[in-house]
N, C-alpha and C positions, 0 to 999 in steps of 0.2 A: 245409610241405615245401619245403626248399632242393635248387636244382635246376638241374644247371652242366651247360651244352649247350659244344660245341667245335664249331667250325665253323658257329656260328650265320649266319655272313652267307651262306654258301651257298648252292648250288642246293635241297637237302636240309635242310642245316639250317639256314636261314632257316623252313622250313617248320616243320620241331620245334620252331623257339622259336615262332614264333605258336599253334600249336597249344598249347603248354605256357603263356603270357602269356595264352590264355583262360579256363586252370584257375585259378577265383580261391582255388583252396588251394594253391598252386604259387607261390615263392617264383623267379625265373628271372636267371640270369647268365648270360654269356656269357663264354666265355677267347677273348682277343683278342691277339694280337701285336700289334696296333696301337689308338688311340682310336676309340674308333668316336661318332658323333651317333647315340644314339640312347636313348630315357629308361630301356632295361631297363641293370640293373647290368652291368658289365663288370668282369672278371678279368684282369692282365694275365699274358699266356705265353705261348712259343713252340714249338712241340712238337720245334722243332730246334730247340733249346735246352735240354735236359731239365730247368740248374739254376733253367732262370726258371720251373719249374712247381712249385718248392716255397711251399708255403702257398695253391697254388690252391684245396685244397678243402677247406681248413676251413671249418667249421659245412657242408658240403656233404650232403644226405641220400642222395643221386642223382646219379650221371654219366650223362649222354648225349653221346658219343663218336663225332662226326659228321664231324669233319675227316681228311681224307688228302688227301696228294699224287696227281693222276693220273699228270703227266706229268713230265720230266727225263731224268738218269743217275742210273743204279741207286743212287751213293752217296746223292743228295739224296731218290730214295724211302724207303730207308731211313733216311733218318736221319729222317724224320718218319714213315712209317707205320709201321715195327719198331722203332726205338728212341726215338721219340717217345711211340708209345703205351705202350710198356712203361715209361718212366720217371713218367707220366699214372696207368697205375695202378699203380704203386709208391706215388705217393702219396696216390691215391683211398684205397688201402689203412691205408696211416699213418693217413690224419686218418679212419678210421672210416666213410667210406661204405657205405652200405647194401647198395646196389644200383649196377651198372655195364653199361648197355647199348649196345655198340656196331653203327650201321650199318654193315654189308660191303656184300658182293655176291656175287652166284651165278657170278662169273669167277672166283672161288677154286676151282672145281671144272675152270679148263680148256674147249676146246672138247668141243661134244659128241658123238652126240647125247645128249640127257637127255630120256626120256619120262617124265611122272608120276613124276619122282623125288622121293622122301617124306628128309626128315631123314635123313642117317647111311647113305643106302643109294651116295651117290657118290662118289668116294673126292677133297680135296683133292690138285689136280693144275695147278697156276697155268703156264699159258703163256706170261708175260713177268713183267718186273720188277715192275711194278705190282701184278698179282694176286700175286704171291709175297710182298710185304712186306706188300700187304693181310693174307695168308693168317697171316703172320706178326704183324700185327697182333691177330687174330683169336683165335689161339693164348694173346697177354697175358692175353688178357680172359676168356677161358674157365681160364686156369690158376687164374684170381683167384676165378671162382667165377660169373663175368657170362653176360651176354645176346648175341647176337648172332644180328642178323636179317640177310637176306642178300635183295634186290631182286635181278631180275634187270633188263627194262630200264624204266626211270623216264623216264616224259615230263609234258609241264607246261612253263609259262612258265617261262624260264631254264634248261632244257634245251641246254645247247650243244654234241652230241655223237652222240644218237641219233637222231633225225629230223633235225637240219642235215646226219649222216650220212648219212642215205639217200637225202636230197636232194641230196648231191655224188655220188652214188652215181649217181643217173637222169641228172645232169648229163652223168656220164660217159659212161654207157652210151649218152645221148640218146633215153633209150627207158624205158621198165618194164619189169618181168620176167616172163615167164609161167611156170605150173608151180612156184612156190615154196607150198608147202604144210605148212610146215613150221613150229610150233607152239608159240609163244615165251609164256614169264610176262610178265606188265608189271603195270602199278601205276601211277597218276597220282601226284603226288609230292605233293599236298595230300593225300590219304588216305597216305600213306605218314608225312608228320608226325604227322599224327595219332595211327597206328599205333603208331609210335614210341615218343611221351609214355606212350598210354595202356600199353600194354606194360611202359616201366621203370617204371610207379606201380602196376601191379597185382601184388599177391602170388600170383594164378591162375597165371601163366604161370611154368614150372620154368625156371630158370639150364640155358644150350646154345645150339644151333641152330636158328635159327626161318629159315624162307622165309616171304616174306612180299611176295604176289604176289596182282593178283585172283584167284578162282578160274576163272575162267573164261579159259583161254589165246587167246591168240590169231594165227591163222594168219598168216605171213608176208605172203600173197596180200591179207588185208585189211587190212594195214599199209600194206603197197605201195598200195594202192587209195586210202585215207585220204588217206594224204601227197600222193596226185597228183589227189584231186577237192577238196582242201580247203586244199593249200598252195603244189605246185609239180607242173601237168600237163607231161608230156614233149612235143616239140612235134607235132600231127597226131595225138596220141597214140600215139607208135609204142612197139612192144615188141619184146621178144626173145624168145628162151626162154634155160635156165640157161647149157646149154654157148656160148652165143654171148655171153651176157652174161660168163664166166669170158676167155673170146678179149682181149675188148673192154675188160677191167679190169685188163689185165696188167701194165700200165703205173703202175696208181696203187695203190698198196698197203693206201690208205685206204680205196678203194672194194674191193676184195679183203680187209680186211676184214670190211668192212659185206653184202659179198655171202657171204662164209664163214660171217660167224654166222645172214644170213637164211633158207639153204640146209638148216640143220640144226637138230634139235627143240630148244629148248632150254627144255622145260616144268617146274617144278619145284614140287611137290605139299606141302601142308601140313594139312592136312585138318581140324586139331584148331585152329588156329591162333587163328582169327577167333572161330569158337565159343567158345573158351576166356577170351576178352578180354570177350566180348559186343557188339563191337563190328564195328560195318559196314563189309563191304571195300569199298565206294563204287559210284561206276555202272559196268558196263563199259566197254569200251573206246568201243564204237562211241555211247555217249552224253559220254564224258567228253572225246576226243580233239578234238571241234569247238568246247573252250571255250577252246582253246590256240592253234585254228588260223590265227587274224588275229597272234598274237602271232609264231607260227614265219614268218609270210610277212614280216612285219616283218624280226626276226633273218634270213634266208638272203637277201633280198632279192633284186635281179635278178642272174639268169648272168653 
């Protein structure tokens, strides 16, 4: 089985391709704009490029579609998450790929709240450029006939976004938050590769929408908690509660935010998901977040 990951150096898909380099009936490439050292084969292409992606996937049996832009102008996200990926599976398409599964995210639906939301019951609603060309990425890959899983938030070593967020967050604040009770999906990002591979190789799982999150959500209040007994305490311990933490954030839009999303449910349900694979959604949160936490104190390092 030949099997071409995009964005293999990433936070993400670095993960897929190890995950998929342990299947020894898994054939693994990586599409690379650049050389990369390392002994798995490499593809070259650049997904802002669209004509350098011709012949990326011959003899290919499998796309796994891990690369996006987060951040920029609008032009340069789209030209890699909407018209990159669409010219990606144009020619997944051509050269006969089987299967085409791409990682999103559950910011394609917009802020929330989302409780227990199941597949198909929220309606695509992207808040900024980013989710919108992801969303439009999304769109390719389901016209073609693909997969598409949707994380909401992913932590794990190499993480530089969610927890460094809530970390500039307490900085801010100079405190923690009280009364945040509010009920977020996650996922460690090694069970998420996993998930991944295993997914675009299984014929169980139908082409669409998948969430793909542990099952077990977790409250705002014990994120908070985590991040400040295992990576960065506030100092004295002080706290706030919301409305003095919103005062206190006004200033910085990053931590406004990282307080907007913790403030609101953003739980999103798959129920069939993991049964369907046969495969393990990993430990929870509160056993898997302390294998990360010497790594996160490293990355945020001192105030």
């Amino acid at each position: 089985m030949n099997l071409l990951i995009t964005g293999g150096t990433g936070f993400i898909g670095s993960r897929v391709a190890a995950a998929a380099h342990r299947r020894p009936d898994t054939h693994v490439r990586l599409l690379s704009r650049r050389t990369l050292s390392t002994p798995v084969e490499t593809v070259p292409g650049d997904l802002a490029d669209p004509a350098s992606l011709y012949g990326s996937c011959t003899g290919v049996d499998v796309l796994v579609h891990c690369a996006s832009r987060v951040s920029g102008d609008p032009e340069s996200l789209a030209a890699v998450n909407d018209r990159g990926t669409r010219a990606l599976v144009e020619e997944a398409v051509r050269s006969g790929v089987r299967r085409i599964l791409h990682v999103s995210t559950a910011a394609v639906h917009g802020r929330g709240p989302f409780h227990g939301v199941r597949p198909g019951e929220a309606p695509v609603a992207p808040a900024s450029a980013t989710s919108r060309t992801r969303a439009a990425a999304e769109r390719h890959v389901l016209d073609a006939g693909g997969l598409v899983l949707r994380p909401h938030l992913v932590y794990g070593e190499g993480d530089r976004w969610m927890v460094p967020g809530v970390v500039e967050l307490l900085r801010e604040l100079s405190a923690t938050v009280t009364g945040c009770e509010a009920l977020h999906s996650m996922i460690d990002v090694g069970t998420l590769g996993r998930a991944a591979v295993t997914a675009a190789l299984s014929p169980a799982l139908e082409p669409g929408v998948h969430y793909v999150n542990h099952p077990e959500p977790v409250s705002a209040s014990a994120l908070l908690a985590a991040v400040c007994a295992q990576v960065e305490q506030p100092a004295e311990g002080a706290t706030v509660d919301v409305t003095t933490a919103y005062a206190r954030a006004a200033d910085s839009p990053r931590a406004l935010h990282h307080l907007g999303m913790l403030t609101v449910d953003h739980w999103f349900r798959d129920d069939t998901f993991w049964s369907t694979l046969n495969c393990s959604p990993g430990d929870a949160f509160a056993h898997a977040f302390p294998r990360a936490a010497s790594w996160y104190r490293s990355f945020v390092g001192a105030p």
